[in-house]
PQR file with spaces between the fields and no chain letter, atoms N, CA, C, O and H, PARSE charges and radii, in Angstrom:
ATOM       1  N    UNK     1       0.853   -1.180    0.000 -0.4000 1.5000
ATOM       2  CA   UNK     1       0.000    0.000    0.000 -0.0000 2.0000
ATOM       3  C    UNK     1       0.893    1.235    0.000  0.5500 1.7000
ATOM       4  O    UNK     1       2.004    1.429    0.495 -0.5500 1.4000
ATOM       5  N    UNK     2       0.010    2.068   -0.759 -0.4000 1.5000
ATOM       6  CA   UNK     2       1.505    3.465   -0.742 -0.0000 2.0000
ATOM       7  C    UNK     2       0.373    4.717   -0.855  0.5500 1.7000
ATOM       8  O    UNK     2      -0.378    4.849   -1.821 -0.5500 1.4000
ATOM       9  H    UNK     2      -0.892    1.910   -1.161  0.4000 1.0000
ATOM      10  N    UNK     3       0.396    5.493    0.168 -0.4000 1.5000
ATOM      11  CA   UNK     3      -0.322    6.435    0.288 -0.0000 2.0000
ATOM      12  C    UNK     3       0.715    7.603    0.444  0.5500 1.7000
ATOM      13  O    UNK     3       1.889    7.437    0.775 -0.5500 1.4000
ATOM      14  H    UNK     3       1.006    5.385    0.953  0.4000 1.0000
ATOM      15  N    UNK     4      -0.071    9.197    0.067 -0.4000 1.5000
ATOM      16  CA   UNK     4       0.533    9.663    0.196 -0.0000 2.0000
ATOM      17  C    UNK     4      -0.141   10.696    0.752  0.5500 1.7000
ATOM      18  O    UNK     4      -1.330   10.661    1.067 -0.5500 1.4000
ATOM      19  H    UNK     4      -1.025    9.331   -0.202  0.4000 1.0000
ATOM      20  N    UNK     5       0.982   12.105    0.946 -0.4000 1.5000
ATOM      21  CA   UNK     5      -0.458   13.316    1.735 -0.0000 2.0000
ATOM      22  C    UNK     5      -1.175   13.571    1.051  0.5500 1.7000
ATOM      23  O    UNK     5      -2.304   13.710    1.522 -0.5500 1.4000
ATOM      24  H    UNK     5       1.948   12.134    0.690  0.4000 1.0000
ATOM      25  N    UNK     6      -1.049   13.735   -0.058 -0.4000 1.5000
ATOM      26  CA   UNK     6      -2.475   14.158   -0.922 -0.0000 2.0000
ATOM      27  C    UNK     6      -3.390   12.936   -0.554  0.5500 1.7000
ATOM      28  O    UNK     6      -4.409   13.130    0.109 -0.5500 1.4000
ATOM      29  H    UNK     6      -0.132   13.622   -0.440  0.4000 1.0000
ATOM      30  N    UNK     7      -3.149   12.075   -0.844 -0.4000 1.5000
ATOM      31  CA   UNK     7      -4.553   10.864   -0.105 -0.0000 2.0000
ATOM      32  C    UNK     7      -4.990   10.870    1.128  0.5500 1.7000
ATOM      33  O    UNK     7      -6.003   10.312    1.551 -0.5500 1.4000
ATOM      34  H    UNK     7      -2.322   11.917   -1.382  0.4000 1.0000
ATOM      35  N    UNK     8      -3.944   11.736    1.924 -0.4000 1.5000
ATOM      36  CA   UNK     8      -4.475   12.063    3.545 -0.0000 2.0000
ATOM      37  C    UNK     8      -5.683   12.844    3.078  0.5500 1.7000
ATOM      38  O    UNK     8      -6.876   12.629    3.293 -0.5500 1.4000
ATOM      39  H    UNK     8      -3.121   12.189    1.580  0.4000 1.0000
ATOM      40  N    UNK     9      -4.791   14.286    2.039 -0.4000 1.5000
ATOM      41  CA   UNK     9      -5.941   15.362    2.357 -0.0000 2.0000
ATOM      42  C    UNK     9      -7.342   15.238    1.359  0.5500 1.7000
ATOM      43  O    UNK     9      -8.350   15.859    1.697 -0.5500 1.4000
ATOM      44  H    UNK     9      -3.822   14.461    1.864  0.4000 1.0000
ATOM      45  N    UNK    10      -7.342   14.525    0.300 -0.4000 1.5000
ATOM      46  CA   UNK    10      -8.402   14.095   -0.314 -0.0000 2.0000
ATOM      47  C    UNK    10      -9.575   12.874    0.963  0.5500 1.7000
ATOM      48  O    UNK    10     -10.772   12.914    0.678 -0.5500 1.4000
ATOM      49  H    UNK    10      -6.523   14.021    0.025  0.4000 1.0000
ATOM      50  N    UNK    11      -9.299   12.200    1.851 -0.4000 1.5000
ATOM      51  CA   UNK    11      -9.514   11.999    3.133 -0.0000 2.0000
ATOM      52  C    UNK    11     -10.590   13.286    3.414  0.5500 1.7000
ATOM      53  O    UNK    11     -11.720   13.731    3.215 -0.5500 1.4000
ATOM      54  H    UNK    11      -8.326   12.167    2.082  0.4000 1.0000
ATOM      55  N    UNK    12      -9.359   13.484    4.001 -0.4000 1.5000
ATOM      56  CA   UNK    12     -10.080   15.025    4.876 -0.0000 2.0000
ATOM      57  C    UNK    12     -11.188   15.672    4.395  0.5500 1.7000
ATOM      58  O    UNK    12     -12.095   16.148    5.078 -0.5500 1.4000
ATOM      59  H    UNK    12      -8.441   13.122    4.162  0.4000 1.0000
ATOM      60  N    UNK    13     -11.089   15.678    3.153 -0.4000 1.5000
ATOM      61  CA   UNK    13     -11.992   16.692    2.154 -0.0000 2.0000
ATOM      62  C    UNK    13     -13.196   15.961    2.113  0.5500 1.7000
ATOM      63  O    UNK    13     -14.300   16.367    2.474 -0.5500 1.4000
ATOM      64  H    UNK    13     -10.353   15.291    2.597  0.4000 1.0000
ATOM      65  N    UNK    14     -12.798   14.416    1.466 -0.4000 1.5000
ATOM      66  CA   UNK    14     -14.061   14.143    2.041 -0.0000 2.0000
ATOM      67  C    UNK    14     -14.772   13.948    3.616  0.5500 1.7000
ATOM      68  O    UNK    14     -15.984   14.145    3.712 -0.5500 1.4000
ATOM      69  H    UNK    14     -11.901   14.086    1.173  0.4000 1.0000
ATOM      70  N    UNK    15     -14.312   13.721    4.323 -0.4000 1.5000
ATOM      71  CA   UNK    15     -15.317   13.118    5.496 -0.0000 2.0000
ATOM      72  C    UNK    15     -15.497   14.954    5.862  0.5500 1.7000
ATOM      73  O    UNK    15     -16.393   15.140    6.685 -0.5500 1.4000
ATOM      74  H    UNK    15     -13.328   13.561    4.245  0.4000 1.0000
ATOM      75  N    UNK    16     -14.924   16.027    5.469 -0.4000 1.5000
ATOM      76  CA   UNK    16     -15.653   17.103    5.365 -0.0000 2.0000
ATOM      77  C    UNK    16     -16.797   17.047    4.970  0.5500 1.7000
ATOM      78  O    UNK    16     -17.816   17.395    5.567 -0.5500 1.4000
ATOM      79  H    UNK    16     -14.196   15.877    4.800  0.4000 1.0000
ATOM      80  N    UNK    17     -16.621   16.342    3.335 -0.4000 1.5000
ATOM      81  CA   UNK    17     -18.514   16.785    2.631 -0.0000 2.0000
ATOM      82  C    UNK    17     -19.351   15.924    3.182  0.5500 1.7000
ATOM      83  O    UNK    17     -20.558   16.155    3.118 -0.5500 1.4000
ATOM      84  H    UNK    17     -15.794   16.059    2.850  0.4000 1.0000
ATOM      85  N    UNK    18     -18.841   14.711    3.859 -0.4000 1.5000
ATOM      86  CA   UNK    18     -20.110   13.613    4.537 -0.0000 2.0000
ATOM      87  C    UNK    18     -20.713   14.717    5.884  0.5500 1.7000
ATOM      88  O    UNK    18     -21.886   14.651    6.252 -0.5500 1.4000
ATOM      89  H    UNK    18     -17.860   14.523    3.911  0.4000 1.0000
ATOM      90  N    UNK    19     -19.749   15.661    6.487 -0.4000 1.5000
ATOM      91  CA   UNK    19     -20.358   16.310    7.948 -0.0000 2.0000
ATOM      92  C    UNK    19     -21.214   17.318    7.157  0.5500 1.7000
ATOM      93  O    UNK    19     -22.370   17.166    7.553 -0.5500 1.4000
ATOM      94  H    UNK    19     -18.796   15.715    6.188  0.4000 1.0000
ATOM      95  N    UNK    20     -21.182   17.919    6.567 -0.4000 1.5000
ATOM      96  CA   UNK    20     -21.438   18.701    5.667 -0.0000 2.0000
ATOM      97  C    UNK    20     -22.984   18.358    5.396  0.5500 1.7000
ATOM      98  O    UNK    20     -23.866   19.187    5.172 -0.5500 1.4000
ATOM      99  H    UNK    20     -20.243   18.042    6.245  0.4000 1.0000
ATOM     100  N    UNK    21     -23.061   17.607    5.431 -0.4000 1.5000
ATOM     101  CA   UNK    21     -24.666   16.976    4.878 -0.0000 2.0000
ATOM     102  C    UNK    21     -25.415   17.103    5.429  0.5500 1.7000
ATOM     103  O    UNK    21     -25.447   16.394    6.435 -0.5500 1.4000
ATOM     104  H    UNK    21     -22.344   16.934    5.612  0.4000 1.0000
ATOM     105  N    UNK    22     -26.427   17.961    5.230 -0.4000 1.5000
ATOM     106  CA   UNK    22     -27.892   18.509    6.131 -0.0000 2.0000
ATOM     107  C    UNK    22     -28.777   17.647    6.545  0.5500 1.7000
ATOM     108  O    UNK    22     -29.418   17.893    7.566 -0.5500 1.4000
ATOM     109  H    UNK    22     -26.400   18.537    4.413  0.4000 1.0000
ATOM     110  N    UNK    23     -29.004   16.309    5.724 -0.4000 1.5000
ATOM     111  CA   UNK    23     -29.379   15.466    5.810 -0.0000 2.0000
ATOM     112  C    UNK    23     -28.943   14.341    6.842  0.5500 1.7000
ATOM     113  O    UNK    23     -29.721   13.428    7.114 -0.5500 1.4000
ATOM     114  H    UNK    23     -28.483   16.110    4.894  0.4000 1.0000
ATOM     115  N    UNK    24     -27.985   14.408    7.272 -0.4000 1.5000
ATOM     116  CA   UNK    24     -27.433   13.923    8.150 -0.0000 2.0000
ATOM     117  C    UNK    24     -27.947   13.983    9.608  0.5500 1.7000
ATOM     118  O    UNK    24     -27.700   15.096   10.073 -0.5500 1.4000
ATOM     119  H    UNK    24     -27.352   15.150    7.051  0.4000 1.0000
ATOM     120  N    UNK    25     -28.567   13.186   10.480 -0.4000 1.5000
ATOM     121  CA   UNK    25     -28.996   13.530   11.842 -0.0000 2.0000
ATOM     122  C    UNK    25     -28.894   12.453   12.964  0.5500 1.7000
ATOM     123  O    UNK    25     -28.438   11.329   12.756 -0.5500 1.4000
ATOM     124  H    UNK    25     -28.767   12.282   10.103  0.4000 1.0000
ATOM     125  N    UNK    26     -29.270   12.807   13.949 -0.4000 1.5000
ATOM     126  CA   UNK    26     -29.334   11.612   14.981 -0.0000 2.0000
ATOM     127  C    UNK    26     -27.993   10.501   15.112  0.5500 1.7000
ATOM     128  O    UNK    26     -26.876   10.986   15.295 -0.5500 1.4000
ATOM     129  H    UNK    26     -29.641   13.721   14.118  0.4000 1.0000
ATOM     130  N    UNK    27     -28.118    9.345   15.033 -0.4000 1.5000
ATOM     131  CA   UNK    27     -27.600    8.144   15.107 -0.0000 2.0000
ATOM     132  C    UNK    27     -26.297    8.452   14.032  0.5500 1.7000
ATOM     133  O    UNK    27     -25.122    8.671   14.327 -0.5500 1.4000
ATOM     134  H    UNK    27     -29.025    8.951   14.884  0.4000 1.0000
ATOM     135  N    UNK    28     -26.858    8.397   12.845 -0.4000 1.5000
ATOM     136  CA   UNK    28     -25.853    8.830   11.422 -0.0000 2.0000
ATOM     137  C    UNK    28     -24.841    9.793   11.705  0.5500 1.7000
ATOM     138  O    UNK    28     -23.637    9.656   11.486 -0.5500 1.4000
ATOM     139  H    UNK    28     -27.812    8.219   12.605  0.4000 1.0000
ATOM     140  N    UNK    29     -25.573   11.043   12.346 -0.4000 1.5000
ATOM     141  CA   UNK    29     -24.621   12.314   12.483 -0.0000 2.0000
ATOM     142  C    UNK    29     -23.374   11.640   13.513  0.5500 1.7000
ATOM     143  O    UNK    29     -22.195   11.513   13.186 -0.5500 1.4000
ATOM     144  H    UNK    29     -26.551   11.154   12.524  0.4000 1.0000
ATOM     145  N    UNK    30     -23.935   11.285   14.733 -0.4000 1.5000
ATOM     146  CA   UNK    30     -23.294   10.669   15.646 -0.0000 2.0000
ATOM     147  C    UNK    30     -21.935   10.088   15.334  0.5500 1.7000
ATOM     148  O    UNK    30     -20.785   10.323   15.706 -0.5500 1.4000
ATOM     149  H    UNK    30     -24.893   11.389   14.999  0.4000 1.0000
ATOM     150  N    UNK    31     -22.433    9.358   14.622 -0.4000 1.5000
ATOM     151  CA   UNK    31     -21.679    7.756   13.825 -0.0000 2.0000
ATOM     152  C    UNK    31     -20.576    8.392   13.174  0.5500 1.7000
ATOM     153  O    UNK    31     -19.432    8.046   13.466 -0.5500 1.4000
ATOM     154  H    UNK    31     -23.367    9.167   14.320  0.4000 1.0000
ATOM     155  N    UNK    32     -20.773    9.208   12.395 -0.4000 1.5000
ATOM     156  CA   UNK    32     -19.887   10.631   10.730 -0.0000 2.0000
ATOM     157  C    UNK    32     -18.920   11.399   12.132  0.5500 1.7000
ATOM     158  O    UNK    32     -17.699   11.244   12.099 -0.5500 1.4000
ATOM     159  H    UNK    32     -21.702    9.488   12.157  0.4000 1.0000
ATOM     160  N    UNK    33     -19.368   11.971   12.969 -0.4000 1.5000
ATOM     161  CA   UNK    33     -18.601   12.754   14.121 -0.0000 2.0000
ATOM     162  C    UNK    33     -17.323   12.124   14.357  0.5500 1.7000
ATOM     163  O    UNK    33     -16.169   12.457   14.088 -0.5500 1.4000
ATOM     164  H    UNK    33     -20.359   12.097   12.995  0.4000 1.0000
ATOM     165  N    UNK    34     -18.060   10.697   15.178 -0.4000 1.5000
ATOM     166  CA   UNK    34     -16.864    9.869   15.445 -0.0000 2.0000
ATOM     167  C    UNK    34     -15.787    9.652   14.554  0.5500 1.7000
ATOM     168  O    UNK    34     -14.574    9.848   14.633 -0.5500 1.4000
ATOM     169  H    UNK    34     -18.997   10.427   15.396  0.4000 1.0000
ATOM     170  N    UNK    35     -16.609    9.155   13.610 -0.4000 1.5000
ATOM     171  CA   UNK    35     -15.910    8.157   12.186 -0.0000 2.0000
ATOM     172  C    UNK    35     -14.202    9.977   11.884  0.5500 1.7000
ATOM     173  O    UNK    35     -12.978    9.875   11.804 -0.5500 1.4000
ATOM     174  H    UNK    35     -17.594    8.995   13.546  0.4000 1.0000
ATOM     175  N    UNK    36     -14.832   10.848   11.846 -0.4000 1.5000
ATOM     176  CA   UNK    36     -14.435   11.968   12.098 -0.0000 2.0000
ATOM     177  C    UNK    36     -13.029   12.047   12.904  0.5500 1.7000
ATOM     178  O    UNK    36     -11.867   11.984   12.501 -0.5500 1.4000
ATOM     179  H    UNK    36     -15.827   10.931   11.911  0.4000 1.0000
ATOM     180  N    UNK    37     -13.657   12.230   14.369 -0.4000 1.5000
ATOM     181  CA   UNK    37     -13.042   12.425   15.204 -0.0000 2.0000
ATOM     182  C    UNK    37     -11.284   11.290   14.860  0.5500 1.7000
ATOM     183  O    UNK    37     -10.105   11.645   14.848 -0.5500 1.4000
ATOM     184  H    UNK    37     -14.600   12.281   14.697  0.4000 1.0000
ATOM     185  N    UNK    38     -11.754   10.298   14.700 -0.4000 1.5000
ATOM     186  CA   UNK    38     -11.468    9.081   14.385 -0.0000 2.0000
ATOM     187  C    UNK    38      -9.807    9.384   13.536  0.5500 1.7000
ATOM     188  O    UNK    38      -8.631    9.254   13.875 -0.5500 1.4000
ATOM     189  H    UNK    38     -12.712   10.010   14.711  0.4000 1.0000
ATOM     190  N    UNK    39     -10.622    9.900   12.140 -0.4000 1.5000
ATOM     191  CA   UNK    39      -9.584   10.091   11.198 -0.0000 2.0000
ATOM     192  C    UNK    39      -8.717   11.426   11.283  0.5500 1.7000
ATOM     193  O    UNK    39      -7.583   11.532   10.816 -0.5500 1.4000
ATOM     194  H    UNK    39     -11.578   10.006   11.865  0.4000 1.0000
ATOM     195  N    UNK    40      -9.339   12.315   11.872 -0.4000 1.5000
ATOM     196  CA   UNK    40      -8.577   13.259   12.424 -0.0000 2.0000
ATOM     197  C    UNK    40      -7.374   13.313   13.544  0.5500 1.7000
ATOM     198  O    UNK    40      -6.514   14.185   13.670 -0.5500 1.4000
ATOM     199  H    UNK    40     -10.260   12.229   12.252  0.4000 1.0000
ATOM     200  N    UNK    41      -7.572   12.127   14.315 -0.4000 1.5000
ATOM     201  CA   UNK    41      -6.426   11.394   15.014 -0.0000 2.0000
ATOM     202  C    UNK    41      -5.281   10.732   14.423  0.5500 1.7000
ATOM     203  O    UNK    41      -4.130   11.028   14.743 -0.5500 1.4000
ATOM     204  H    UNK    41      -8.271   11.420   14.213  0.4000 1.0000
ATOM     205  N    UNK    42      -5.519    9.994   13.714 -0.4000 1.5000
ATOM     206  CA   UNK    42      -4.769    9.238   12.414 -0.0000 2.0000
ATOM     207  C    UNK    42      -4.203   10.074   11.754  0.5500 1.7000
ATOM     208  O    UNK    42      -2.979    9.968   11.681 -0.5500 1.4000
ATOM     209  H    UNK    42      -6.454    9.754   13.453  0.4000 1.0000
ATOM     210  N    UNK    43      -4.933   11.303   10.973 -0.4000 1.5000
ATOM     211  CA   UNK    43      -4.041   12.693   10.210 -0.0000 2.0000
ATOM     212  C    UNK    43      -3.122   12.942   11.300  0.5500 1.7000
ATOM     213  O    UNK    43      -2.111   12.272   11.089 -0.5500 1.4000
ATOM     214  H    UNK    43      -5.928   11.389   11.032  0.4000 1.0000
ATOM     215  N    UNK    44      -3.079   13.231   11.767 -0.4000 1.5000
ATOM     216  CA   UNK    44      -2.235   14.606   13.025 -0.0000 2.0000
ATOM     217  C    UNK    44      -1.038   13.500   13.627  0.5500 1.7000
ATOM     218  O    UNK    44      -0.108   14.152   14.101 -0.5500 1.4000
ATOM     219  H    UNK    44      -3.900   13.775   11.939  0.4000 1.0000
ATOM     220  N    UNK    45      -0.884   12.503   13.699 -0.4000 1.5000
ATOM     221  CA   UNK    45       0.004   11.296   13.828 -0.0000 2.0000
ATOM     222  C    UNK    45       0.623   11.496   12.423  0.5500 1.7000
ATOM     223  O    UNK    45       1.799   11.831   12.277 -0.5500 1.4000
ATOM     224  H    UNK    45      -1.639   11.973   13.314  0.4000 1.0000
ATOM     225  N    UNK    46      -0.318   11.249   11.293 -0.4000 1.5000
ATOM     226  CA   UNK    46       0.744   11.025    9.980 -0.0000 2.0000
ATOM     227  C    UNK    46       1.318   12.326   10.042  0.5500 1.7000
ATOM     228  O    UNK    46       2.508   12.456    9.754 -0.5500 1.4000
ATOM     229  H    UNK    46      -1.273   10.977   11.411  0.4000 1.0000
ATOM     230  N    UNK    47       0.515   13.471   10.436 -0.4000 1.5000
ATOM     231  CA   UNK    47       1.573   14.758    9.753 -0.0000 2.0000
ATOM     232  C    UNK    47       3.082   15.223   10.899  0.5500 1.7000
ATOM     233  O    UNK    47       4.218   15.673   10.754 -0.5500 1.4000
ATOM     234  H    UNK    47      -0.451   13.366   10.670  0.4000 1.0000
ATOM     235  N    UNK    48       2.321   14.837   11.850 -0.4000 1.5000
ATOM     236  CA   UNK    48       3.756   14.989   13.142 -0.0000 2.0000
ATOM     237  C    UNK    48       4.689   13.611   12.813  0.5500 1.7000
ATOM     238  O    UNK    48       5.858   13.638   13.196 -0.5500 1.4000
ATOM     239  H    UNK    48       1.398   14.471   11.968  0.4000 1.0000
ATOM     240  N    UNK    49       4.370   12.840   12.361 -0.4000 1.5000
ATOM     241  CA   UNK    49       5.627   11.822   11.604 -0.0000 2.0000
ATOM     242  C    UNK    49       6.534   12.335   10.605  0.5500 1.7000
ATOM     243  O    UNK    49       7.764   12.347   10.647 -0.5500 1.4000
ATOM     244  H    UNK    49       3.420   12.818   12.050  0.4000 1.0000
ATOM     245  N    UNK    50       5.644   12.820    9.562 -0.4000 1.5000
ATOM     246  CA   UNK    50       6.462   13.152    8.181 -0.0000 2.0000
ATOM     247  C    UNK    50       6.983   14.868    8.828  0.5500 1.7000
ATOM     248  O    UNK    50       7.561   15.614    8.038 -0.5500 1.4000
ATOM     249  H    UNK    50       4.644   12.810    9.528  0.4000 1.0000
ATOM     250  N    UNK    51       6.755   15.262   10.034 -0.4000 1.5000
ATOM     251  CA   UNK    51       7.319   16.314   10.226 -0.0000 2.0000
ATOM     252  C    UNK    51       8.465   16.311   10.891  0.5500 1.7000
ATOM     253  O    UNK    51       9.395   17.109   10.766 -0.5500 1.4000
ATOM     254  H    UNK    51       6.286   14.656   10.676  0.4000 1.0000
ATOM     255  N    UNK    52       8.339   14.934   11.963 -0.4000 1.5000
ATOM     256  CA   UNK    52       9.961   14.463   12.611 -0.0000 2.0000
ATOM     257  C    UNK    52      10.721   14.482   11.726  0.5500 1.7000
ATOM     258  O    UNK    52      11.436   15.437   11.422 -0.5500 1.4000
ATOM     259  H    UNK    52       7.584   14.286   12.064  0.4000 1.0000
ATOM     260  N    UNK    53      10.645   12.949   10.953 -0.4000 1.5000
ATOM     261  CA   UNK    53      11.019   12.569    9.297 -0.0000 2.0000
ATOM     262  C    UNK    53      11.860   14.010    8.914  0.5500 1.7000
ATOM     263  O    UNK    53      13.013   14.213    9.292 -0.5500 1.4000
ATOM     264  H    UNK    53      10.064   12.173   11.201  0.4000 1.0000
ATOM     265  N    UNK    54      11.000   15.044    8.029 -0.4000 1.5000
ATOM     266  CA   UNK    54      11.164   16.319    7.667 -0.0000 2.0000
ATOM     267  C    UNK    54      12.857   16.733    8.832  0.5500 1.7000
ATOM     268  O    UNK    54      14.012   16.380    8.594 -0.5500 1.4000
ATOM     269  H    UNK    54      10.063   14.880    7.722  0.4000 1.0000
ATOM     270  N    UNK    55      12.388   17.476    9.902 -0.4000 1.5000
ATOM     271  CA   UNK    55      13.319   17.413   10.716 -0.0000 2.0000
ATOM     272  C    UNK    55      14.811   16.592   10.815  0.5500 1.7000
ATOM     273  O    UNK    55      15.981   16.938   10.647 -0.5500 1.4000
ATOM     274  H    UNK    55      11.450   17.763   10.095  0.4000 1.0000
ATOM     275  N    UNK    56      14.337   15.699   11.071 -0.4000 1.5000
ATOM     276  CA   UNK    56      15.540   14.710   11.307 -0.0000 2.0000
ATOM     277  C    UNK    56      16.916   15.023   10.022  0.5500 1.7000
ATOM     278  O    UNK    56      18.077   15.415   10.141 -0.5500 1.4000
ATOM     279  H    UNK    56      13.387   15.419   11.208  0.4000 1.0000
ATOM     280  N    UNK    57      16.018   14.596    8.762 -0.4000 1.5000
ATOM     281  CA   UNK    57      16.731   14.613    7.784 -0.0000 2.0000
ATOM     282  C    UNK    57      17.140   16.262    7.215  0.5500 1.7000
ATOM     283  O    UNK    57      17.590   16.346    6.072 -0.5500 1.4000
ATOM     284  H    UNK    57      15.074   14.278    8.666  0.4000 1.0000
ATOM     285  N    UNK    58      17.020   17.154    7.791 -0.4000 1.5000
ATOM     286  CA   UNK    58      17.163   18.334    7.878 -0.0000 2.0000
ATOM     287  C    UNK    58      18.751   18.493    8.393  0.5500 1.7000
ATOM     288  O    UNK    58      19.811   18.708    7.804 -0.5500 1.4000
ATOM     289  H    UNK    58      16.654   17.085    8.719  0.4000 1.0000
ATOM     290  N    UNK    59      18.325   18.251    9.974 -0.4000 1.5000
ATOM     291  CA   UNK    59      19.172   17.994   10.975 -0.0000 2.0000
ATOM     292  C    UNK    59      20.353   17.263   10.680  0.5500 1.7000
ATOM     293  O    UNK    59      21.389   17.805   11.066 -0.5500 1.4000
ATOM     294  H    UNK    59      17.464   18.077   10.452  0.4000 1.0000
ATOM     295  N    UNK    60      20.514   15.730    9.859 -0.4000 1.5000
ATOM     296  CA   UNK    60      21.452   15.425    9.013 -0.0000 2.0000
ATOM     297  C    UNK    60      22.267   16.067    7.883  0.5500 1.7000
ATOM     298  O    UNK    60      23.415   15.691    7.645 -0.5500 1.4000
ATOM     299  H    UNK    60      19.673   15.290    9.545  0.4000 1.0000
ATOM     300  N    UNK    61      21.752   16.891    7.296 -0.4000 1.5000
ATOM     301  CA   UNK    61      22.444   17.200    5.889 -0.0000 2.0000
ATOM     302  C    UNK    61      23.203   18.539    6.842  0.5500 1.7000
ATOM     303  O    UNK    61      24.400   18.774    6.678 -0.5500 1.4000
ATOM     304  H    UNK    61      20.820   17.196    7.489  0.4000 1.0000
ATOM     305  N    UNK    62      22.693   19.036    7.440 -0.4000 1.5000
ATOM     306  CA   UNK    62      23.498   19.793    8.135 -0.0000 2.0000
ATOM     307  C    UNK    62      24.520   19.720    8.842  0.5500 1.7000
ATOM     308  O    UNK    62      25.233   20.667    9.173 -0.5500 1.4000
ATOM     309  H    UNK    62      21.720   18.845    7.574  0.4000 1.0000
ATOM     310  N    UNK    63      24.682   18.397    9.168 -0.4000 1.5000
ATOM     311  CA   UNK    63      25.825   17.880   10.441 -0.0000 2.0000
ATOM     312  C    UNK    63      26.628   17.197    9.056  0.5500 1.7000
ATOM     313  O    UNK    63      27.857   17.238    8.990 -0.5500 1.4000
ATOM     314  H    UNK    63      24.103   17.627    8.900  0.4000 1.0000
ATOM     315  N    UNK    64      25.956   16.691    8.177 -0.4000 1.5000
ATOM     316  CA   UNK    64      26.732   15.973    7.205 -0.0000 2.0000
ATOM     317  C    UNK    64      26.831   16.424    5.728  0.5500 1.7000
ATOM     318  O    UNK    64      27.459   15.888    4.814 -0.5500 1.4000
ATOM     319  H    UNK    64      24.958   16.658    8.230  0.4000 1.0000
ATOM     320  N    UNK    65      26.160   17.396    5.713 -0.4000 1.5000
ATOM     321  CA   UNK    65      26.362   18.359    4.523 -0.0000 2.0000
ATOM     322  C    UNK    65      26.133   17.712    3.283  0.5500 1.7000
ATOM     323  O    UNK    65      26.728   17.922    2.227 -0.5500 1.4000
ATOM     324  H    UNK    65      25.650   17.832    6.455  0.4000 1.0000
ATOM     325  N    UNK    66      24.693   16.444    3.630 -0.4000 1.5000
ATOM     326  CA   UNK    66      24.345   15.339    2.213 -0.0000 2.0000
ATOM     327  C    UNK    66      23.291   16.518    1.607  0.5500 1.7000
ATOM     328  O    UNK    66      22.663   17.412    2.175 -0.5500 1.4000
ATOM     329  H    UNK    66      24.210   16.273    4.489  0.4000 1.0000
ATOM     330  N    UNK    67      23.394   16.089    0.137 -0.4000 1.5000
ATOM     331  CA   UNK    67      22.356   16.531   -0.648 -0.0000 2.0000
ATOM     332  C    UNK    67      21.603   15.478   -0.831  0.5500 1.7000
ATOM     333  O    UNK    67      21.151   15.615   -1.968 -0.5500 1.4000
ATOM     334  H    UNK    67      23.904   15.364   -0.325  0.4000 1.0000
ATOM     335  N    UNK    68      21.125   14.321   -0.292 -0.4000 1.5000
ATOM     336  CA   UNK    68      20.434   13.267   -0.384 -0.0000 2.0000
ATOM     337  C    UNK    68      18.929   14.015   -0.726  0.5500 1.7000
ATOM     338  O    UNK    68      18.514   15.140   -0.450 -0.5500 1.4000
ATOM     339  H    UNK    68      21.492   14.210    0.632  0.4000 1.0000
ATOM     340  N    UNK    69      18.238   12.740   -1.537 -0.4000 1.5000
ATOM     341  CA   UNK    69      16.511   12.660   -1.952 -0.0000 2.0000
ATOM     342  C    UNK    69      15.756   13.250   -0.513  0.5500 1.7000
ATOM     343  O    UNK    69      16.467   12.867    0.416 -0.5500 1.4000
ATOM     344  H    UNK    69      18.575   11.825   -1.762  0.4000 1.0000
ATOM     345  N    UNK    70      14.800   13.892   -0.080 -0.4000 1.5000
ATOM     346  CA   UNK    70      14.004   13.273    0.453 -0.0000 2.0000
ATOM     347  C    UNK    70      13.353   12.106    0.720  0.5500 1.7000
ATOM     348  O    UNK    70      13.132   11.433   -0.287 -0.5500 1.4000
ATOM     349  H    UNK    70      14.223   14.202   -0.835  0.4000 1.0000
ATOM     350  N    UNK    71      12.923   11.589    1.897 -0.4000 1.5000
ATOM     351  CA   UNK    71      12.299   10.189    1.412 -0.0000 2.0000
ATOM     352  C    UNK    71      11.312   10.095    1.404  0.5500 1.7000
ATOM     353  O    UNK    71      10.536   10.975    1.775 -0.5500 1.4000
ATOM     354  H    UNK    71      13.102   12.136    2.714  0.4000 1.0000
ATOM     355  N    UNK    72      10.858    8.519    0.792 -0.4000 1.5000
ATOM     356  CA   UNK    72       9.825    8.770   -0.600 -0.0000 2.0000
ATOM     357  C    UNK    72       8.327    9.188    0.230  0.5500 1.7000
ATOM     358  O    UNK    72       7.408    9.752   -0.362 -0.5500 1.4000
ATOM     359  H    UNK    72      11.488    7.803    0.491  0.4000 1.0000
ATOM     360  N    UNK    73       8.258    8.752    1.900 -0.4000 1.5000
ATOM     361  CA   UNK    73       6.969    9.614    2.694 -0.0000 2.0000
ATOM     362  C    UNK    73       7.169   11.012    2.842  0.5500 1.7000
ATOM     363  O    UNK    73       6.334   11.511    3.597 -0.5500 1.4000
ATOM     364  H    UNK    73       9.005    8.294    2.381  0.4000 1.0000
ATOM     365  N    UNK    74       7.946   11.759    2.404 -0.4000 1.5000
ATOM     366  CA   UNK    74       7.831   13.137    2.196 -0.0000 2.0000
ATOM     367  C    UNK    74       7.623   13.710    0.716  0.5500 1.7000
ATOM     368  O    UNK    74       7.388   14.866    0.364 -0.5500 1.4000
ATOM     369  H    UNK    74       8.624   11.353    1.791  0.4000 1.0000
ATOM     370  N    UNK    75       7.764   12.683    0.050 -0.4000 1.5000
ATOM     371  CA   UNK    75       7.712   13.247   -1.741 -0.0000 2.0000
ATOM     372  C    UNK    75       5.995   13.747   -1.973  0.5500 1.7000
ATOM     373  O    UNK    75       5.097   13.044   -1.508 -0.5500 1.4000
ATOM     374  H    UNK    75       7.954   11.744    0.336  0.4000 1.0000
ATOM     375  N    UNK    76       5.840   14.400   -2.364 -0.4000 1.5000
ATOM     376  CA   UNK    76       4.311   14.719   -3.769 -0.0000 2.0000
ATOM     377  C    UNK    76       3.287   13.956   -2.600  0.5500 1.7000
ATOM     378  O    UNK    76       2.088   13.804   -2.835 -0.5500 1.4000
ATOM     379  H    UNK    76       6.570   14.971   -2.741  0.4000 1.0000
């Protein structure tokens, strides 16, 4: 499996338009909140990862003066 942030934030965007839905109430709304709450936990983990990640390898080229790739969970 190979995901990337854009598939985080296409994610996001949607379970935006599911809260979004007027039609939405009671039990359902409930259910979409969580489901929500849920994946919004999961984002904020992936983005404080690829931000260590980010960091770290920052922190290297500096002590070691590499022009190395990014890696490939920080690419596009």
């Amino acid at each position: 499996m190979k995901n990337t942030l854009g598939d985080l934030n296409n994610h996001l965007f949607a379970e935006m338009e599911r809260l979004s839905d007027e039609d939405l109430s009671g039990e359902k709304l409930t259910e979409e909140i969580n489901r929500a709450k849920a994946l919004s936990q999961v984002a904020t983990q992936i983005i404080l990862n690829g931000s260590l990640a980010l960091k770290a390898k920052v922190a290297y080229d500096e002590q070691f003066g590499t022009k190395e790739k990014l890696p490939p969970m920080l690419e596009g």
